[in-house]
Each structure stands twice: as C-alpha cells, then as structure tokens.
One Martini backbone bead per residue (centre of mass of N, CA, C, O) as a GRO file, in nm:
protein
  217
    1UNK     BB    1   1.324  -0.960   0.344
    2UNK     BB    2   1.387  -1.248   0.526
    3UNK     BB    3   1.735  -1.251   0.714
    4UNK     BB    4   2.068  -1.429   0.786
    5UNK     BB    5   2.351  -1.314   0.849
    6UNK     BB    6   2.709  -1.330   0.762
    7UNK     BB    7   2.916  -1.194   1.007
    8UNK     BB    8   3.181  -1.398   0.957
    9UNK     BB    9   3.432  -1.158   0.942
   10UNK     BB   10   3.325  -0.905   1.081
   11UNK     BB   11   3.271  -0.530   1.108
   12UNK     BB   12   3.090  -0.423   1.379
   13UNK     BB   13   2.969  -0.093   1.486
   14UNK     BB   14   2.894   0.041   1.798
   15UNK     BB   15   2.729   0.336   1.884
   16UNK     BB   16   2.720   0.338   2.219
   17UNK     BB   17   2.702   0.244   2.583
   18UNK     BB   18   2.430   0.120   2.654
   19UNK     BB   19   2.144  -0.085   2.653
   20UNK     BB   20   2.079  -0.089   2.349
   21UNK     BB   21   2.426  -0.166   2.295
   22UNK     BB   22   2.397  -0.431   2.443
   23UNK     BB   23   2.166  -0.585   2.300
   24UNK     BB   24   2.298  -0.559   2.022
   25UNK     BB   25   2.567  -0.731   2.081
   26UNK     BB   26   2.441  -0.981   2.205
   27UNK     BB   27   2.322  -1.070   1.930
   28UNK     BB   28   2.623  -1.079   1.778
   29UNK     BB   29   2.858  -1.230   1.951
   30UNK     BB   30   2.783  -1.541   1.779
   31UNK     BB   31   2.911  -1.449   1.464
   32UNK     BB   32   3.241  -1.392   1.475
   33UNK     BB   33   3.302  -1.070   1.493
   34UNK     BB   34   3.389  -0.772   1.480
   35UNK     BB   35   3.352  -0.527   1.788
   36UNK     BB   36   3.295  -0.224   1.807
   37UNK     BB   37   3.294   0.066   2.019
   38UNK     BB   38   3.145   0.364   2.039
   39UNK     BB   39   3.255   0.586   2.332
   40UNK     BB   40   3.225   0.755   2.645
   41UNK     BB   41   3.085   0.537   2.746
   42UNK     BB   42   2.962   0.272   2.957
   43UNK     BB   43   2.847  -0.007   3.094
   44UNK     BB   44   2.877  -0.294   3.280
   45UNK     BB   45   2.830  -0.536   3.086
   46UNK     BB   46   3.056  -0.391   2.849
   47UNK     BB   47   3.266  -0.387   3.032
   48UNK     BB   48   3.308  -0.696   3.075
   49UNK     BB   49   3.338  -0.753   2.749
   50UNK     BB   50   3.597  -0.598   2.722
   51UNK     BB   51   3.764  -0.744   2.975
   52UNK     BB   52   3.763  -1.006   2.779
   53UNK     BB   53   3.755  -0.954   2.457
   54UNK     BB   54   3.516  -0.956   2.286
   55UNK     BB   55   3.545  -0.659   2.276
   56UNK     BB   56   3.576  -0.346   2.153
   57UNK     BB   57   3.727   0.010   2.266
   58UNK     BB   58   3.682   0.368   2.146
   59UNK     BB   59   3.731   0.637   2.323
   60UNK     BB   60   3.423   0.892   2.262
   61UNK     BB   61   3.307   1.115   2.130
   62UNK     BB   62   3.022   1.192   1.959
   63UNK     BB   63   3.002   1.406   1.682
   64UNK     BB   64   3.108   1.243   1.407
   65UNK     BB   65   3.194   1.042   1.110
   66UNK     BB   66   3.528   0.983   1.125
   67UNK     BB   67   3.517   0.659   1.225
   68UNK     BB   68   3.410   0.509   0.964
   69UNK     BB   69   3.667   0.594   0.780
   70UNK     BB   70   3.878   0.463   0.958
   71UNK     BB   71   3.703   0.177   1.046
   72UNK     BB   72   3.585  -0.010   0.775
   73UNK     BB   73   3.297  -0.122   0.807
   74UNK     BB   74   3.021  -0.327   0.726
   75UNK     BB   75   2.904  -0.219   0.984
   76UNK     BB   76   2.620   0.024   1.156
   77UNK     BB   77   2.502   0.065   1.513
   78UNK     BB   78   2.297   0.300   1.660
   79UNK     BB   79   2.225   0.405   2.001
   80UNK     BB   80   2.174   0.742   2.093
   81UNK     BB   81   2.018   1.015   2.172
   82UNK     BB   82   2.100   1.156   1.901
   83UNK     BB   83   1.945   1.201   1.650
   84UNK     BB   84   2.119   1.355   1.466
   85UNK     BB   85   2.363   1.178   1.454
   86UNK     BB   86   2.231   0.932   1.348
   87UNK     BB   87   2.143   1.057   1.089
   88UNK     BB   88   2.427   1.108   0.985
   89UNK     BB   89   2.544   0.793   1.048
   90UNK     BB   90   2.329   0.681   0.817
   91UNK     BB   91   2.410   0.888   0.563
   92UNK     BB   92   2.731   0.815   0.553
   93UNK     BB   93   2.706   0.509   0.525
   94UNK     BB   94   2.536   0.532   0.252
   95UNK     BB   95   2.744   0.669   0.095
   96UNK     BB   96   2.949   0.417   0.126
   97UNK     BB   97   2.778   0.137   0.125
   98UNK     BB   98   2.671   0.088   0.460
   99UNK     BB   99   2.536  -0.069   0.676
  100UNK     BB  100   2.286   0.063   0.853
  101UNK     BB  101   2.158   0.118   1.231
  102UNK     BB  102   1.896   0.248   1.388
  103UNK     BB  103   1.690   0.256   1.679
  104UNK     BB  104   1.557   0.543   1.597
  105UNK     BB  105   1.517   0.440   1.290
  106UNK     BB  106   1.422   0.189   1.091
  107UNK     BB  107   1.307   0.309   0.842
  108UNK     BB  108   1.621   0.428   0.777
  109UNK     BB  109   1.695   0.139   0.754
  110UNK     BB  110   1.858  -0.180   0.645
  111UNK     BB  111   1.738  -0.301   0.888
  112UNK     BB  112   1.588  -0.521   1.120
  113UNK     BB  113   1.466  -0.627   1.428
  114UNK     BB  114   1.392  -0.892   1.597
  115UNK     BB  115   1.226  -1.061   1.756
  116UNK     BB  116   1.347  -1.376   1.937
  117UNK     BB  117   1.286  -1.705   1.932
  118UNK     BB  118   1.497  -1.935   2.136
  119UNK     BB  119   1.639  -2.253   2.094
  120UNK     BB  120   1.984  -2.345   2.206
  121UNK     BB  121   2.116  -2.205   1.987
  122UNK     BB  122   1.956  -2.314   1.705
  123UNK     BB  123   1.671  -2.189   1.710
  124UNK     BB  124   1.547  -1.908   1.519
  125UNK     BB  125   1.300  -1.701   1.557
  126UNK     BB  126   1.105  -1.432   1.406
  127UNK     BB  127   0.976  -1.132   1.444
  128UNK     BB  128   0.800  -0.892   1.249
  129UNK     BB  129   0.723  -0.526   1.159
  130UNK     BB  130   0.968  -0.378   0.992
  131UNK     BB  131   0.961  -0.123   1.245
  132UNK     BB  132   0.710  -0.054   1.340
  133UNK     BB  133   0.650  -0.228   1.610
  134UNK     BB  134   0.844  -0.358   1.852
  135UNK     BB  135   0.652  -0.404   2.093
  136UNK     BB  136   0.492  -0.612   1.887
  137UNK     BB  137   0.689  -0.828   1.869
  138UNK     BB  138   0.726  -0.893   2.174
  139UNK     BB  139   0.445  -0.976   2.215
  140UNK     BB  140   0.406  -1.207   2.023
  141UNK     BB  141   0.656  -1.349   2.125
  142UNK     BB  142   0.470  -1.445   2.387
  143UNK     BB  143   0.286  -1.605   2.215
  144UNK     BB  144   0.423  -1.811   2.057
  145UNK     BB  145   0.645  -1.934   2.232
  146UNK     BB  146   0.421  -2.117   2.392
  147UNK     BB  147   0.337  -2.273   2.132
  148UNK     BB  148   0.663  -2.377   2.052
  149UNK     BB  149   0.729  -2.556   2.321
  150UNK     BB  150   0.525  -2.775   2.207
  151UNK     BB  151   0.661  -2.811   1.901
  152UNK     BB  152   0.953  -2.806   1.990
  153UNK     BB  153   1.162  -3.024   2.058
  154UNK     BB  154   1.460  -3.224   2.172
  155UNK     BB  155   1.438  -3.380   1.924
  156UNK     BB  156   1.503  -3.188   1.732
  157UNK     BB  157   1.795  -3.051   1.853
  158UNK     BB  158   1.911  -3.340   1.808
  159UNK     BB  159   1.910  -3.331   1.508
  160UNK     BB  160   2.059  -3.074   1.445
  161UNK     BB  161   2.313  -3.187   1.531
  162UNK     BB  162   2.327  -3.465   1.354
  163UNK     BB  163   2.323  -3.307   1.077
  164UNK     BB  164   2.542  -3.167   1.081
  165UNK     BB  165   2.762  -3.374   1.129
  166UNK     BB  166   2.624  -3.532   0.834
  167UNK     BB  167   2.710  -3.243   0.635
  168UNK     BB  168   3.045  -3.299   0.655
  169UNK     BB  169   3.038  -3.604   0.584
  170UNK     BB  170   2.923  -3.612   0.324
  171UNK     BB  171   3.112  -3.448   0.194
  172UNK     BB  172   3.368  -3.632   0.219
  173UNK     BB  173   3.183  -3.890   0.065
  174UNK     BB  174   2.972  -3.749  -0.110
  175UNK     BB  175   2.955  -3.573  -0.436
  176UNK     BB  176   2.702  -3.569  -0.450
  177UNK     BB  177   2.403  -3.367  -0.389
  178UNK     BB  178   2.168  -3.560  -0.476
  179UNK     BB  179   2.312  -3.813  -0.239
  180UNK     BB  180   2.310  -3.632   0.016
  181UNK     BB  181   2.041  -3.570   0.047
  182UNK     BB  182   1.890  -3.842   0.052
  183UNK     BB  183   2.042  -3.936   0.298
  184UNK     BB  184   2.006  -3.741   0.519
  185UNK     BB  185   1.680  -3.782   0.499
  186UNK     BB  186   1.721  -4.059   0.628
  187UNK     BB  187   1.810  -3.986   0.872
  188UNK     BB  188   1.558  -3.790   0.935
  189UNK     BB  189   1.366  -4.060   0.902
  190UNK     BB  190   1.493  -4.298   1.104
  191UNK     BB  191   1.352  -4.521   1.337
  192UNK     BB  192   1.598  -4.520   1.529
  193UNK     BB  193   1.695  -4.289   1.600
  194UNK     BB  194   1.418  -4.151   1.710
  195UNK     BB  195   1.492  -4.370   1.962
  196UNK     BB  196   1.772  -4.278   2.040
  197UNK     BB  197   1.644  -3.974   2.113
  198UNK     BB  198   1.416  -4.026   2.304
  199UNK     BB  199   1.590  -4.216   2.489
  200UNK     BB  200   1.906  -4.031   2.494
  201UNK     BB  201   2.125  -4.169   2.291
  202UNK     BB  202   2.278  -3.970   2.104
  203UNK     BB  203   2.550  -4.144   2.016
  204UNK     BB  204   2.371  -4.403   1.891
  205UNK     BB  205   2.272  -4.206   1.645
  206UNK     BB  206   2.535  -4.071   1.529
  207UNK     BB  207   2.625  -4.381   1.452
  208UNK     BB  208   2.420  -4.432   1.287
  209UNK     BB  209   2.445  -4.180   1.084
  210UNK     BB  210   2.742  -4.286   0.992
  211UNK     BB  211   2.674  -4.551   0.872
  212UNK     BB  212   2.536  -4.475   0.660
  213UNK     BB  213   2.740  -4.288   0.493
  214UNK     BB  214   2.948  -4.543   0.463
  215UNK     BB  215   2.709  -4.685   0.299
  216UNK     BB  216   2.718  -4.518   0.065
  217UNK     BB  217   2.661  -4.554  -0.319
   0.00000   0.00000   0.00000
C-alpha cells in the first residue's frame, strides 16, 4: 500500500551521519517534525543542518541500540555501513513497534522510499519497487519526469494553492461536508479563474474563489 505518512510533531532518529543519512534527513526536513541524527561524525551539509538548528545532533559512536529506549522515537531509519548494527537496530525497533527502516535492507524494513519527482514542493509522484530495485525507481523517475512535465503545467500548482486557501475558508464558512465539496469542485473548474490563472493574475483568481464561497448558500 503506497502511503504518505504525516510526520508532523513526530521524532525521527536517523542513525550514521554520511550521504545515505543526508539524503534521507533532506527528504523529511519540510514535513515539521524532530529530527535527531546519531552518529559519531557527520559529513558537511549535516553540519549546517545543525549548525541551523534545523535538526539535533546526539555525537556517539553507534555500538548498540540503548539510544532507541532513551530517545523514544516514533520512527528510526538507519544508514550506517554496519550491517550487523543496522539489523540488530531493526530487530529491536520491531521489538518495540517503533516504525523502522534500513537503506541496506529494504526488504526488512517496515516501509521503502520513492525516487520521487516533486513540482515546487506542491506535487509530489513518487515510483516504487517496492525495495526490490532503488537503482530502478531512479531510472524510471528519469523516464517518467520528462513526460510529466508536459502533463502537469504551472497552472495546475497555482489552482492547487488557490484549493488549499478555498478549503480552510470553506470549512469556516459551509458546514455541510457535501455542500464544501461541490463548492470547491466549482471553484475547480470555474472557466473564470481558470483564465485569471493563465493570464498570470492569481491574486484575482483567489479573490474570485473567495467570492464564490462567501456567496454560497
């Protein structure tokens, strides 16, 4: 089952601090939640992270996993070079029921990473194989992106912020779940907007969506 987990006010420990621990580190740096690094050196772009205060830093050299029940996270995904340690902190997250994954062993973990392509951090597609080929998910995504970048256009990104400010004003304005729904749905292919948002105009477009909900009865 292909999920997007909600990160938010969660702790996520990411153990080894090279490029493996970059990568997954930057994947969820936007998704609000505390991000603690344990490891006992980390690499440069790691270090501005911390030195930003975006993320913690825990410096220990990675023996066994007595910092899982310390530091009581929600998530832990490892990605040191040891396997043996990686396997035993997989072993004792399950232990625990503590979500957990390895970069060298997908197959054992409890969820797999896309290759993902992102449109201005609004759309995100991601390709899966599921564990079975990481290297396969990049090449497709290489395959995939170039098609959708004809398919998703920038007026698709501009109706999906105008959908979002129309569906927190909606919620204060319609109480009915299905008189919300076909409001937006409204707003959604409005022959109006669709052409303020073309022409450049998303200011008057917005406005245009508030009118519409604020006259909805």
């Amino acid at each position: 089952m292909i999920i997007n987990l909600n990160l938010e006010g969660k702790k996520v420990v990411v153990v080894g601090g090279g490029n493996e621990a970059e990568k997954r580190i930057k994947s969820i740096l936007r998704e609000k939640c505390e991000i603690i690094v344990i490891s006992d050196s980390v690499n440069i772009e790691i270090k501005k992270l911390i030195k930003t205060k975006k993320i913690q830093l825990k410096k220990q050299k990675i023996e066994n996993t007595k910092f899982i029940s310390e530091l009581k996270p929600d998530i832990v995904i490892t990605t040191t070079n040891d396997k043996k340690i990686n396997q035993k902190i997989i072993n004792f997250a399950k232990k625990k029921k503590i979500t957990v994954y390895s970069a060298d062993n997908p197959e054992d973990s409890d969820f797999s990473n896309a290759a993902v392509i992102d449109f201005e951090k609004i759309i995100q597609i991601g390709i899966f194989t599921g564990g079975k080929s990481p290297a396969m998910s990049k090449k497709i995504k290489l395959k995939a992106e170039n098609a959708l970048k004809k398919v998703i256009l920038k007026e698709d990104i501009a109706q999906i912020k105008i959908q979002k400010n129309s569906r927190k004003l909606a919620k204060e304005i319609i109480n009915n779940q299905f008189e919300r729904k076909e409001c937006l749905n409204i707003i959604m292919n409005d022959n109006y907007i669709d052409q303020l948002i073309k022409d450049g105009q998303i200011k008057k477009a917005e406005r245009r969506a508030i009118e519409i909900i604020k006259k909805w009865k």
